[in-house]
N, CA, C and O atoms as a DFTB+ gen file, in Angstrom:
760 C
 N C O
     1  1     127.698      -6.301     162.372
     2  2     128.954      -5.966     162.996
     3  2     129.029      -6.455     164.440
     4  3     130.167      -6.701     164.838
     5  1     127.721      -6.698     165.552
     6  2     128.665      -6.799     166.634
     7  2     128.426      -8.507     166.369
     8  3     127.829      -8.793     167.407
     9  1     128.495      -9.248     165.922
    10  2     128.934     -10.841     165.771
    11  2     130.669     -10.404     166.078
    12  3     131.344     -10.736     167.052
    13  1     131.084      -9.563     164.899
    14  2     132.359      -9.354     165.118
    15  2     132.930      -8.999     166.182
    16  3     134.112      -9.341     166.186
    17  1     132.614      -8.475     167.066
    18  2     133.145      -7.870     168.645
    19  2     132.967      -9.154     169.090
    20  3     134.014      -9.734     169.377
    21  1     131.754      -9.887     169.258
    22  2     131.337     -10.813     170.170
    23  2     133.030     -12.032     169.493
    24  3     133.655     -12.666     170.343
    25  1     133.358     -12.093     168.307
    26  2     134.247     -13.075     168.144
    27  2     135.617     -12.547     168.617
    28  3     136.350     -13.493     168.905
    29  1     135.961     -11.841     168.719
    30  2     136.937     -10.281     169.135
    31  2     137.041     -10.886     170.484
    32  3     138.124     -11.351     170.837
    33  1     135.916     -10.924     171.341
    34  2     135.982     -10.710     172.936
    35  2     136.516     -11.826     173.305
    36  3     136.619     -11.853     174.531
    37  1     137.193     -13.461     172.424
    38  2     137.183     -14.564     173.476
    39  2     137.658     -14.075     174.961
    40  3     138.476     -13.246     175.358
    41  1     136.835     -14.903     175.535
    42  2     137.269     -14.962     177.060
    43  2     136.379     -13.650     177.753
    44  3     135.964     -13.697     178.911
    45  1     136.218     -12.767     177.062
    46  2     135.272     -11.670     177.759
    47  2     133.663     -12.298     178.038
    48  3     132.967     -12.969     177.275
    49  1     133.353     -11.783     179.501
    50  2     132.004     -12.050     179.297
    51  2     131.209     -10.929     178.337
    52  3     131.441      -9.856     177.780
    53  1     129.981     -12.011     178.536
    54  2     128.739     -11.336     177.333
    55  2     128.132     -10.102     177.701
    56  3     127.371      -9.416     177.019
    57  1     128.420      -9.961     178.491
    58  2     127.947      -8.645     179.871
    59  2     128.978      -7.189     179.601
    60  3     128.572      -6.053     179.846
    61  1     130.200      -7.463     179.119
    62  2     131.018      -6.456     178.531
    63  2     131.155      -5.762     177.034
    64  3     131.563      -4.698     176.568
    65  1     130.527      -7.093     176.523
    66  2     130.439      -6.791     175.234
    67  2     129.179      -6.258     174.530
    68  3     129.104      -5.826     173.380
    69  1     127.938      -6.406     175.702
    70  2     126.932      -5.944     175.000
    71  2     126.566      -4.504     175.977
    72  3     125.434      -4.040     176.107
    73  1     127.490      -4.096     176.442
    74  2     127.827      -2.784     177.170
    75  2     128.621      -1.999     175.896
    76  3     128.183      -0.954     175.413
    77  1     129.848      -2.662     175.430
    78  2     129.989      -2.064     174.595
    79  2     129.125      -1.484     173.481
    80  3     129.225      -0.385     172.937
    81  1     128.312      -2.405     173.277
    82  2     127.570      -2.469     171.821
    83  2     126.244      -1.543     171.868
    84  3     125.560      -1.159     170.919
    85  1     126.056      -1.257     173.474
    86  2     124.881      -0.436     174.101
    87  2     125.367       0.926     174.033
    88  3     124.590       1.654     173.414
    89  1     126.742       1.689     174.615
    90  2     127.397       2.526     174.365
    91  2     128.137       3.045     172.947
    92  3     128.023       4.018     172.201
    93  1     128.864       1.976     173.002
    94  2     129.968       2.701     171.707
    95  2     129.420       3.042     170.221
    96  3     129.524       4.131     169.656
    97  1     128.587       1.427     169.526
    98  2     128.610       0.921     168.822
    99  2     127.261       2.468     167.915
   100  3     127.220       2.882     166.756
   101  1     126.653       2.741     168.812
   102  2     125.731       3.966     168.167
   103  2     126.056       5.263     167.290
   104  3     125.441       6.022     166.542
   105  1     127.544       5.087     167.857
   106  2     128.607       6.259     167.505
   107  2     129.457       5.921     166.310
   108  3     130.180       6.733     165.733
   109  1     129.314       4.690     165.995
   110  2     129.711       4.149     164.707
   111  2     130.125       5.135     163.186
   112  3     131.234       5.242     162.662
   113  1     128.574       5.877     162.670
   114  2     128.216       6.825     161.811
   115  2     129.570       8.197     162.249
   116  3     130.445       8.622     161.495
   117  1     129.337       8.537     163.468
   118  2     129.972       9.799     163.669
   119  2     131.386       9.688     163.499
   120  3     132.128      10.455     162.885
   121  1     131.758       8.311     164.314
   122  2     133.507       8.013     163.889
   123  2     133.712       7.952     162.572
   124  3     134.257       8.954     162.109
   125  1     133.421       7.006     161.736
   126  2     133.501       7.269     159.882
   127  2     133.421       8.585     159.967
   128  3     134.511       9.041     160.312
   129  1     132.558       9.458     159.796
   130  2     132.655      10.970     159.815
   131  2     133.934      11.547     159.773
   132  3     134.425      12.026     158.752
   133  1     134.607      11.496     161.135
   134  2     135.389      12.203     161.568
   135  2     136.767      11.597     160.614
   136  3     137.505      12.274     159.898
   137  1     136.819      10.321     160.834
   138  2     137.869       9.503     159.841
   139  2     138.089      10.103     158.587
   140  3     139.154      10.531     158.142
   141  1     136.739      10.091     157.949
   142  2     136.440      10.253     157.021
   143  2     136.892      11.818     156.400
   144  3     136.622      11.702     155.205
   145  1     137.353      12.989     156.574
   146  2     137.089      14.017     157.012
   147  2     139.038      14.116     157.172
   148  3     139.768      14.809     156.464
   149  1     139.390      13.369     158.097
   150  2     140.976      13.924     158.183
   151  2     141.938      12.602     157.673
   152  3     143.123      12.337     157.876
   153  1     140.700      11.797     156.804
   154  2     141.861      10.509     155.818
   155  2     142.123      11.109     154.482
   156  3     143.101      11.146     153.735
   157  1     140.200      11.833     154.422
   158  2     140.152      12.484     153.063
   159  2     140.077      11.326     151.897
   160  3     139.887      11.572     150.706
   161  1     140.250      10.101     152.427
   162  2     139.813       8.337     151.597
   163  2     138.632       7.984     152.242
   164  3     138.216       8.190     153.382
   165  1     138.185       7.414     151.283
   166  2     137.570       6.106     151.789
   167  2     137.639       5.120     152.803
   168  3     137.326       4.921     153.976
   169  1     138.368       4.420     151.510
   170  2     139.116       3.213     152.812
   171  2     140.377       3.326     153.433
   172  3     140.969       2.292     153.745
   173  1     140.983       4.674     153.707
   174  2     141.641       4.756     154.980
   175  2     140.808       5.326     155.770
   176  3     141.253       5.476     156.908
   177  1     139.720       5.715     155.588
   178  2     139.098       6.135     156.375
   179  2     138.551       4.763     157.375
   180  3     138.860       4.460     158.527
   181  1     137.819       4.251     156.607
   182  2     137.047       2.867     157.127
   183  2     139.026       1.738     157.480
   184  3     138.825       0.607     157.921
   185  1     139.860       1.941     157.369
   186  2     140.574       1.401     158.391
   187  2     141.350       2.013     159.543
   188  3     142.164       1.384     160.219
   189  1     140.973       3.526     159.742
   190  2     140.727       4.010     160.892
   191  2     139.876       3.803     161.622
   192  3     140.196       3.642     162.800
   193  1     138.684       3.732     161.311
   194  2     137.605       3.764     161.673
   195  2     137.730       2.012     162.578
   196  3     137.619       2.022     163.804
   197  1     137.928       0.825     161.940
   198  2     138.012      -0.313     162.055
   199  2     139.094      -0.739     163.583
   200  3     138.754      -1.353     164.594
   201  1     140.530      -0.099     163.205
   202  2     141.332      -0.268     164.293
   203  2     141.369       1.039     165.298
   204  3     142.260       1.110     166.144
   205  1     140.650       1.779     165.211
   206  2     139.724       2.496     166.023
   207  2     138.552       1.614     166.908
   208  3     138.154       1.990     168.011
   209  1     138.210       0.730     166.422
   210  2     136.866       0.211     166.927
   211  2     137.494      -0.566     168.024
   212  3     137.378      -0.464     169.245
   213  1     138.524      -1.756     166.918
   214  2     139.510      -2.340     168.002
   215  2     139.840      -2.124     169.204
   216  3     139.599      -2.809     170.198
   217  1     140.572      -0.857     169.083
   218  2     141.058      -0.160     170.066
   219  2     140.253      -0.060     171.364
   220  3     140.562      -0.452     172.489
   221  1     139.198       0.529     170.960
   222  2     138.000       0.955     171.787
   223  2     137.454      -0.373     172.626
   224  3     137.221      -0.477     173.830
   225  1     137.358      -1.157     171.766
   226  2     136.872      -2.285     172.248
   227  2     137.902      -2.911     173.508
   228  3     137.674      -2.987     174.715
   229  1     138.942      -3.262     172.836
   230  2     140.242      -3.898     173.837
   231  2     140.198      -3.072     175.204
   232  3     140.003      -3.551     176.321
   233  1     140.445      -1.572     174.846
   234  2     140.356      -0.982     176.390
   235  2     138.839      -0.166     176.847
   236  3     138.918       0.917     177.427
   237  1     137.975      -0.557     176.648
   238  2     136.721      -0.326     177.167
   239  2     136.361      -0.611     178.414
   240  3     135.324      -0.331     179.015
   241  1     137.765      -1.471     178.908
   242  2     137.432      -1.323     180.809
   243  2     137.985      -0.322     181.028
   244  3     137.525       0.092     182.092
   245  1     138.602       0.239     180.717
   246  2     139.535       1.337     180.939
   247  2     138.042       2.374     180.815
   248  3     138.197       3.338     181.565
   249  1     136.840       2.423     180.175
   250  2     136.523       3.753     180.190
   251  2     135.149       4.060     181.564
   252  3     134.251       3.331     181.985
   253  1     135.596       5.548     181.931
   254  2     135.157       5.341     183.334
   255  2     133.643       6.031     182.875
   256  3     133.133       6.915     183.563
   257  1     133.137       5.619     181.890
   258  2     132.183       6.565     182.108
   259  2     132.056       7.988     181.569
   260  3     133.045       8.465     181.015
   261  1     130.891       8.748     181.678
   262  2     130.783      10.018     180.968
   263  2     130.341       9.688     179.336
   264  3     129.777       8.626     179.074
   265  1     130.569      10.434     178.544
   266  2     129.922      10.772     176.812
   267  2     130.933       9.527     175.966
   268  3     132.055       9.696     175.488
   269  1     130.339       8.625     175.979
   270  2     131.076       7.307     174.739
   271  2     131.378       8.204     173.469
   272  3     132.564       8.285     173.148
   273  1     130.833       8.601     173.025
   274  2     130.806       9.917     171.512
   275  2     132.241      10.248     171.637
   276  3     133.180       9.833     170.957
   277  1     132.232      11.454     173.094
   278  2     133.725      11.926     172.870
   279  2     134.693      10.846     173.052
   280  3     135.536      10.944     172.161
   281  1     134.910       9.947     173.756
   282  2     135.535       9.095     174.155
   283  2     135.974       8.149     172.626
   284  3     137.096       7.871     172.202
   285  1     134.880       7.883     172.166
   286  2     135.130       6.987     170.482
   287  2     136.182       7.627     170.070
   288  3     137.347       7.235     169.988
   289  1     135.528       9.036     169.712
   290  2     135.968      10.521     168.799
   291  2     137.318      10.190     169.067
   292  3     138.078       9.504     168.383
   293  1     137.514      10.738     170.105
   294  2     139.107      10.888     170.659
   295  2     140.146       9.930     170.356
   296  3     141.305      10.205     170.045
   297  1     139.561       8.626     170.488
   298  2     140.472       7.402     169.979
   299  2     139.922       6.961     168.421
   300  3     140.281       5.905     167.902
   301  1     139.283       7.627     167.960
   302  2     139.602       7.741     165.805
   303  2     140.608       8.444     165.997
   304  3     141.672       7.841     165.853
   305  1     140.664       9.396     166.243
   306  2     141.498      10.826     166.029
   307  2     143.011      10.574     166.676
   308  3     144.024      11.090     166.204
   309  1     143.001       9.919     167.541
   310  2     144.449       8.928     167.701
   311  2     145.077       8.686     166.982
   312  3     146.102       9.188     166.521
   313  1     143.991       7.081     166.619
   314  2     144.609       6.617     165.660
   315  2     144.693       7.103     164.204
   316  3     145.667       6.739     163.545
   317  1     143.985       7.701     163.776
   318  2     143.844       8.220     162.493
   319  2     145.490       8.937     162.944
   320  3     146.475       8.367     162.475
   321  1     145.682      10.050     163.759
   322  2     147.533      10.337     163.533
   323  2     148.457       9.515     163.602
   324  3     149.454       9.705     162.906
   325  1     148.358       8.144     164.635
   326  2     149.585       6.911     165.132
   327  2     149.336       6.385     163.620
   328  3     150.341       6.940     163.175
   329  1     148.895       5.878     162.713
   330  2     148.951       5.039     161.728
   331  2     149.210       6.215     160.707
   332  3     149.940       5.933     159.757
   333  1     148.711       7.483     160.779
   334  2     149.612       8.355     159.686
   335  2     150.878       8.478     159.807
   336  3     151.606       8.542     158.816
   337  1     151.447       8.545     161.354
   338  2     152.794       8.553     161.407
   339  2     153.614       7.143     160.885
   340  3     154.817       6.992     161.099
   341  1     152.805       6.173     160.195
   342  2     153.632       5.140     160.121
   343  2     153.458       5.225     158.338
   344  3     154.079       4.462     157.598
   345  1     152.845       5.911     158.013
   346  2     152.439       5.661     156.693
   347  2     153.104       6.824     155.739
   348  3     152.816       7.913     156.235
   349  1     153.813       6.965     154.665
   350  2     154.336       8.648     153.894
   351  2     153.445       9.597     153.944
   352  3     152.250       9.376     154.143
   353  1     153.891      10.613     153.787
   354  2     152.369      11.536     153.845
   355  2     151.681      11.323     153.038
   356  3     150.497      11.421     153.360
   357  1     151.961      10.938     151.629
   358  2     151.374      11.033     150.284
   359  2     150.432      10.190     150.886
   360  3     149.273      10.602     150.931
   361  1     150.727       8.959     151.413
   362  2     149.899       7.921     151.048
   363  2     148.500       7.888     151.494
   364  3     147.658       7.012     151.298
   365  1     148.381       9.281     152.288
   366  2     147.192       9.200     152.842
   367  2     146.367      10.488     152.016
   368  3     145.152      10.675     151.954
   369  1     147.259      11.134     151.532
   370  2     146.480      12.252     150.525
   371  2     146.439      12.433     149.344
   372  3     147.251      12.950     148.577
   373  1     144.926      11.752     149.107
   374  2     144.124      11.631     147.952
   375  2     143.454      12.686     147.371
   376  3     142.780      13.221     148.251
   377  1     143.271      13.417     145.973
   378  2     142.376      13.651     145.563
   379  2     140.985      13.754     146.335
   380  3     140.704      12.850     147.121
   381  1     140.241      14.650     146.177
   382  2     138.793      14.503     146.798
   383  2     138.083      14.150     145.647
   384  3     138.207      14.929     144.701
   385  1     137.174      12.901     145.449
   386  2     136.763      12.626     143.996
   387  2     134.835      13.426     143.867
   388  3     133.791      12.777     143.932
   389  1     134.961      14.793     143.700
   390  2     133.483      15.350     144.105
   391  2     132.278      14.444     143.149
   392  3     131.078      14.442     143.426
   393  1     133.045      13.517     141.703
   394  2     131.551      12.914     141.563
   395  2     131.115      11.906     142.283
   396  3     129.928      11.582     142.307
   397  1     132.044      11.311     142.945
   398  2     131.360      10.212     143.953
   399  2     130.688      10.693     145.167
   400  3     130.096       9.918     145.918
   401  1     130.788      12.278     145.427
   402  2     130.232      12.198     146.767
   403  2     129.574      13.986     146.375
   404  3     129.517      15.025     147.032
   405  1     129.211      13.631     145.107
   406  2     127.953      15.457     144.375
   407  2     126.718      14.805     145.336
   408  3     126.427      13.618     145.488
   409  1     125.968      16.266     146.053
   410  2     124.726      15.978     145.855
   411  2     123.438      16.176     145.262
   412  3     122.857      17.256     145.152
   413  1     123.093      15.210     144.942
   414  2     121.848      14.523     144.023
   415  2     120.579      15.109     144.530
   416  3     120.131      14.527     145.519
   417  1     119.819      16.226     144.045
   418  2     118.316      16.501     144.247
   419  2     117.552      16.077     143.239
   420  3     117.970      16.629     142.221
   421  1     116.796      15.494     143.036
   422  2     115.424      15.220     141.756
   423  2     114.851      15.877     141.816
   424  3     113.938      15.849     140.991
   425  1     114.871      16.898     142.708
   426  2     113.001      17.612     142.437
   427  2     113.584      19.029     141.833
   428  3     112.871      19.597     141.006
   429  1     114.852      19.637     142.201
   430  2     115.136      21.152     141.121
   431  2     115.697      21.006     139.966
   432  3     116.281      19.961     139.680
   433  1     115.616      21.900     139.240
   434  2     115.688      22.204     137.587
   435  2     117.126      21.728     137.720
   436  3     117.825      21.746     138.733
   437  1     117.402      21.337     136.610
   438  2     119.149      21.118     136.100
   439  2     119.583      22.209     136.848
   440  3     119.722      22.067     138.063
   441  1     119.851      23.429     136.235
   442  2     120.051      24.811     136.896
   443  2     120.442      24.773     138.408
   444  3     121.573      24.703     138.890
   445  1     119.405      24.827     138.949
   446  2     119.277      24.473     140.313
   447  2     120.391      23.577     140.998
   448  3     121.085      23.757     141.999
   449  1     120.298      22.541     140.076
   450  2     121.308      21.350     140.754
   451  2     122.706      21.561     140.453
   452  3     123.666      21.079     141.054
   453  1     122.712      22.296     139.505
   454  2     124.190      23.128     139.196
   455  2     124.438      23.463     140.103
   456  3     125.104      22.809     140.906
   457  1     124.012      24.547     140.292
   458  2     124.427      25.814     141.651
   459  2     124.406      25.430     142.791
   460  3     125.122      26.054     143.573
   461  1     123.614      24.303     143.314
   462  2     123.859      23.701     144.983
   463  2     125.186      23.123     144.386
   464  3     126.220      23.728     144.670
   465  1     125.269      21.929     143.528
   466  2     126.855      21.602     143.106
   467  2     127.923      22.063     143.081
   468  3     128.978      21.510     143.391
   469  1     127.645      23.797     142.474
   470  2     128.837      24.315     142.577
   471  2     129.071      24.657     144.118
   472  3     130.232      24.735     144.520
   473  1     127.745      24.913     145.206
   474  2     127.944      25.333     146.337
   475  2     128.683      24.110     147.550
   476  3     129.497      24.193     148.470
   477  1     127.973      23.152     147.006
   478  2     128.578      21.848     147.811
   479  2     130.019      21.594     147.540
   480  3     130.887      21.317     148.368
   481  1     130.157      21.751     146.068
   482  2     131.571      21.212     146.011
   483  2     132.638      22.555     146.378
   484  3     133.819      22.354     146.658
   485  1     132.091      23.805     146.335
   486  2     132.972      24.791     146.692
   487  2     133.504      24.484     148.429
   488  3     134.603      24.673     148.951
   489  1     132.329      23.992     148.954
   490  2     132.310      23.994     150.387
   491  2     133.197      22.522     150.857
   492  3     133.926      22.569     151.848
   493  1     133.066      21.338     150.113
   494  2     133.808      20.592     150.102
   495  2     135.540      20.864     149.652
   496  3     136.354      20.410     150.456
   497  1     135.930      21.369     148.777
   498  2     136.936      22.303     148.865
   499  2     138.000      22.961     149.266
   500  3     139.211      23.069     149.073
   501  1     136.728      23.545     150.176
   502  2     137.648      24.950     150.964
   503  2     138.007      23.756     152.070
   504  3     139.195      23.593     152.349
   505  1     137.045      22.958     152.675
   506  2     137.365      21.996     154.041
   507  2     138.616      21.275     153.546
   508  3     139.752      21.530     153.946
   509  1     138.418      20.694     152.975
   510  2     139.773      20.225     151.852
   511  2     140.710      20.289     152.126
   512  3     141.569      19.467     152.445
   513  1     140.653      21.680     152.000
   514  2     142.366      23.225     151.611
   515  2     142.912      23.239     153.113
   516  3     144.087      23.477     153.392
   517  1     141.871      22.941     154.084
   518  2     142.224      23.591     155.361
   519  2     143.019      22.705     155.846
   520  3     142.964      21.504     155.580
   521  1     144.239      23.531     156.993
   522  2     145.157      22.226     157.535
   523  2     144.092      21.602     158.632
   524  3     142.986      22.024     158.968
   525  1     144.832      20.438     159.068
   526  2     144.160      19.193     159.814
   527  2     143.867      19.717     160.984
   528  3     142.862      19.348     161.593
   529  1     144.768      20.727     161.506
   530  2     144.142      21.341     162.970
   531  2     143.089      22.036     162.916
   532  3     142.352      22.062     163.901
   533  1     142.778      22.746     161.779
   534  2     141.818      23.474     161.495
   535  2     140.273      22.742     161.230
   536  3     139.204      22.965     161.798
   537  1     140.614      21.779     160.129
   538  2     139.665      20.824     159.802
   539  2     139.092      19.753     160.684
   540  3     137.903      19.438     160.733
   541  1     139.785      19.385     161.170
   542  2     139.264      18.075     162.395
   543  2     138.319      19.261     163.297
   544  3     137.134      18.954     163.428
   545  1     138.730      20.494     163.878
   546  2     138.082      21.476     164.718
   547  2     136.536      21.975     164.196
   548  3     135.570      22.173     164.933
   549  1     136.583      22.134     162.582
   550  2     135.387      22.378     161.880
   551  2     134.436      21.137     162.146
   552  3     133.351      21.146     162.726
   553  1     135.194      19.935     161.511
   554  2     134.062      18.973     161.499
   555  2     133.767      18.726     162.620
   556  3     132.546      18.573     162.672
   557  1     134.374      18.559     163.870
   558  2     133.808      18.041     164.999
   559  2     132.928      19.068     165.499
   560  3     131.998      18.544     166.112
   561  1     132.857      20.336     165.478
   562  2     132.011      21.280     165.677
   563  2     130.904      21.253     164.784
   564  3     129.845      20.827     165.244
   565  1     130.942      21.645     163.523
   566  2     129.994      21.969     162.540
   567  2     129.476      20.752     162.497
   568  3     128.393      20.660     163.076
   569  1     129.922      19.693     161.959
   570  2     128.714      18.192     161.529
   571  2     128.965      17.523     162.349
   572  3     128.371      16.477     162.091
   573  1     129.590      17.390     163.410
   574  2     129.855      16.022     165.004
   575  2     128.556      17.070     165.508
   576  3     127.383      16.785     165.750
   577  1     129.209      18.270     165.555
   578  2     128.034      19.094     166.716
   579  2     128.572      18.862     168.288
   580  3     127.823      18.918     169.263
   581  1     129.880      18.614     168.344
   582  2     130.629      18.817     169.701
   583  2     130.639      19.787     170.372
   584  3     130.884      20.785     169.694
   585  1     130.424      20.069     171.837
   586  2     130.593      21.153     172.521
   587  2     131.928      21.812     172.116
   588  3     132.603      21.158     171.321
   589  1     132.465      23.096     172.563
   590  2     134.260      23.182     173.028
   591  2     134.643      22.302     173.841
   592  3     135.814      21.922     173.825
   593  1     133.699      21.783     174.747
   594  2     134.827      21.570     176.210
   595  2     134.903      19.930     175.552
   596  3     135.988      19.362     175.675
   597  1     133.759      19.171     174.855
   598  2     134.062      17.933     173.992
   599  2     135.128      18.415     172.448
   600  3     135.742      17.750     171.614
   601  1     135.072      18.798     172.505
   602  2     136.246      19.217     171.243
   603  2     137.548      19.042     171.824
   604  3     138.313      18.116     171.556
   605  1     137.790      20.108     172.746
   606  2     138.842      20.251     173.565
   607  2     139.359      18.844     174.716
   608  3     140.497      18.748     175.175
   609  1     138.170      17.820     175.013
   610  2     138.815      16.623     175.376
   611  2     139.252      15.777     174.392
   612  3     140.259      15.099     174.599
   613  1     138.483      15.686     173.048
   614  2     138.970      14.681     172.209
   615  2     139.900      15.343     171.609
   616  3     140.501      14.401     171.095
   617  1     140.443      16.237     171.306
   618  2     141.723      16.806     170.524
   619  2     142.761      17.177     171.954
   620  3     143.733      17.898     171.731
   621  1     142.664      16.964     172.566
   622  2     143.745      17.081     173.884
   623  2     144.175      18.657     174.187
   624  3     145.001      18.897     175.068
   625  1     143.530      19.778     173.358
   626  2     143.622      21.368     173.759
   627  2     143.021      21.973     174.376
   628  3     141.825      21.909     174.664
   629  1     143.918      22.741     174.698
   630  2     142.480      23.843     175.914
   631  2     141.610      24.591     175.130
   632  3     141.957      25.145     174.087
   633  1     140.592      24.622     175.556
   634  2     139.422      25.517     175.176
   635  2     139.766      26.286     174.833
   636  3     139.339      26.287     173.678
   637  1     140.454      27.313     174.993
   638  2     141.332      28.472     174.174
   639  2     141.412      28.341     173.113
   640  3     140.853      28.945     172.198
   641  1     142.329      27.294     173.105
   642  2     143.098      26.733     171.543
   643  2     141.658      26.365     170.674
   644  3     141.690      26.889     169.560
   645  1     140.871      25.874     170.839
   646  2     139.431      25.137     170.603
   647  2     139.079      26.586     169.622
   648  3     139.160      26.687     168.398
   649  1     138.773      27.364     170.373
   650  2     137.934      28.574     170.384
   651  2     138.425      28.986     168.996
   652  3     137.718      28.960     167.989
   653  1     140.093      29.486     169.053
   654  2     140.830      30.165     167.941
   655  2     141.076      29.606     166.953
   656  3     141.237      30.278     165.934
   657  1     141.212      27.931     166.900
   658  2     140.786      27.472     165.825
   659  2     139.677      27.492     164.946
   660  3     139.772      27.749     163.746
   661  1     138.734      27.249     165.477
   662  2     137.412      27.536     164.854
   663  2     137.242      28.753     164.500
   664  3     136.596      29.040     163.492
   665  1     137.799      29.646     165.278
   666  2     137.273      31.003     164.676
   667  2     138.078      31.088     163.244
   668  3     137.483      31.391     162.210
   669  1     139.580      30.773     163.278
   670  2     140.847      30.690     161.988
   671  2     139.976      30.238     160.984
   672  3     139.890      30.830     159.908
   673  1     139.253      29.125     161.280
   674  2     138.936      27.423     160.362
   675  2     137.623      28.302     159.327
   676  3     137.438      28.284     158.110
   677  1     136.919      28.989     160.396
   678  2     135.961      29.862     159.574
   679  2     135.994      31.159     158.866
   680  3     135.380      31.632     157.909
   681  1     137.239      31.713     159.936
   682  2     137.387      32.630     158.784
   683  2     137.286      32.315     157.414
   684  3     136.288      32.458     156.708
   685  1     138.811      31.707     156.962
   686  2     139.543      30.834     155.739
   687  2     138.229      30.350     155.290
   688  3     137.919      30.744     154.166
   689  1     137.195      29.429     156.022
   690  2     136.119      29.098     154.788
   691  2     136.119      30.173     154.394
   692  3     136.775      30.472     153.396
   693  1     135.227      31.245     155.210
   694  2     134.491      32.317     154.949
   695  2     135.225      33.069     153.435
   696  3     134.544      33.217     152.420
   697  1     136.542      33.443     153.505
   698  2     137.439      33.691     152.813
   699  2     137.289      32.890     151.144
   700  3     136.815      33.393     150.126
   701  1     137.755      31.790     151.293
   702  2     137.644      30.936     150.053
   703  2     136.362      30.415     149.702
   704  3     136.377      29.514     148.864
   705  1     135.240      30.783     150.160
   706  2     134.240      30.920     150.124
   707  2     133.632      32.382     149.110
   708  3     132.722      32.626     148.317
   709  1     134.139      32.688     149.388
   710  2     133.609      34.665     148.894
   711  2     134.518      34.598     147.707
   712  3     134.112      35.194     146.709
   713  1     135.678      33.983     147.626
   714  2     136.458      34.255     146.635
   715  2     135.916      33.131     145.452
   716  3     135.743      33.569     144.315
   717  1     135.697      31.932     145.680
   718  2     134.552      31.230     144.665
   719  2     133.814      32.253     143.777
   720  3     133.869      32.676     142.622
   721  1     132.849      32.499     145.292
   722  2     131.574      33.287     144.899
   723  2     132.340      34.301     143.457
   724  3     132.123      34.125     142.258
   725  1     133.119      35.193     144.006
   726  2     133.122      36.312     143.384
   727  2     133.712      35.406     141.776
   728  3     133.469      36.074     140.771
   729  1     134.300      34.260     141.543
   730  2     135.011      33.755     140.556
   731  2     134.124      33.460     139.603
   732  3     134.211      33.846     138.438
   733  1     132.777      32.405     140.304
   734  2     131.829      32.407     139.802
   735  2     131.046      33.588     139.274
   736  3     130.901      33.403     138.066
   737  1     130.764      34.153     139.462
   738  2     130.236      35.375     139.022
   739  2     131.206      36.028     137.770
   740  3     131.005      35.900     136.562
   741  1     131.957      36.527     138.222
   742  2     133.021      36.672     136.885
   743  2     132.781      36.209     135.522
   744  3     132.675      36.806     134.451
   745  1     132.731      35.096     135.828
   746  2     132.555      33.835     134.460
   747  2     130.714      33.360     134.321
   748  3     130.379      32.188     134.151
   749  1     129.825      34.374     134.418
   750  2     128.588      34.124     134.569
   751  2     128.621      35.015     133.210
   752  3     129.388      35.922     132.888
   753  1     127.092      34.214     132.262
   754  2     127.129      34.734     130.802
   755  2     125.591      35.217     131.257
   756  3     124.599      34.577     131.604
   757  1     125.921      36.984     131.052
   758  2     124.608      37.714     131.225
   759  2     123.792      37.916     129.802
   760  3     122.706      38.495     129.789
């Protein structure tokens, strides 16, 4: 990938671009993440992710410094809304397809791999179900591992707002979480 920046940069020196590639480019994994997460696709995800990179790249004089992470974050999460606003809603909400993305243990009993399955995909799910203010707030907390006060710069809210989301975002797991549980159980052959 950075051949591609380096062809991206004509006219930039080599000195900007391998600044970029020293900073940004590490954060790569975490942007897909986050894309990934409020496209709910694949490959809208990975063309957020892409004219996200763009982006980043083009105005990277613009950045003064401080955490590249939040700074990436913040401009996925841009663009991931400017290109939803251009797109129907449908077109960006897909199905979650859980056999392409079950996880796979070899070493526990069938059994075993059931029940993390049913636990993974319950948990995949509920994130799912949740609206986008809620969900972008989970993932960047729970699997980014963002502070509040980095949450609260890349989503443009005050820490307040930060706070009460997450607390909402977990309830509602917590909630559709227990209500699984208890469903499962129901339908368990003693």
């Amino acid at each position: 990938m950075p051949a591609d920046f380096h062809r991206i940069a004509s006219g930039r020196p080599a000195a900007g671009s391998t600044s970029f590639e020293a900073q940004v480019l590490p954060y790569l994994d975490a942007a897909y993440n986050l894309a990934r997460w409020l496209a709910r696709d694949d490959a809208d995800a990975q063309d957020v992710v892409q004219e996200a990179m763009l982006r980043a790249f083009r105005y990277f004089d613009s950045f003064r410094g401080g955490d590249a992470r939040v700074w990436l974050l913040a401009i996925v999460r841009n663009t991931f809304y400017s290109l939803r606003m251009k797109v129907p809603p449908d077109g960006m909400q897909e199905t979650f397809d859980d056999d392409a993305h079950a996880v796979v243990d070899e070493q526990p009993t069938p059994e075993a791999r059931m029940l993390i399955a049913l636990d993974v995909g319950a948990l995949q799910k509920a994130l799912e179900n949740l609206p986008h203010p809620l969900r972008e707030t989970i993932v960047l907390r729970e699997l980014e591992e963002c502070s509040y006060k980095e949450i609260a710069s890349i989503t443009g809210q005050k820490i307040g707002t930060v706070m009460s989301r997450l607390a909402r975002a977990r309830e509602r797991l917590r909630a559709e979480l227990t209500r699984h549980s208890t469903e499962v159980r129901r339908h368990d052959v003693q």
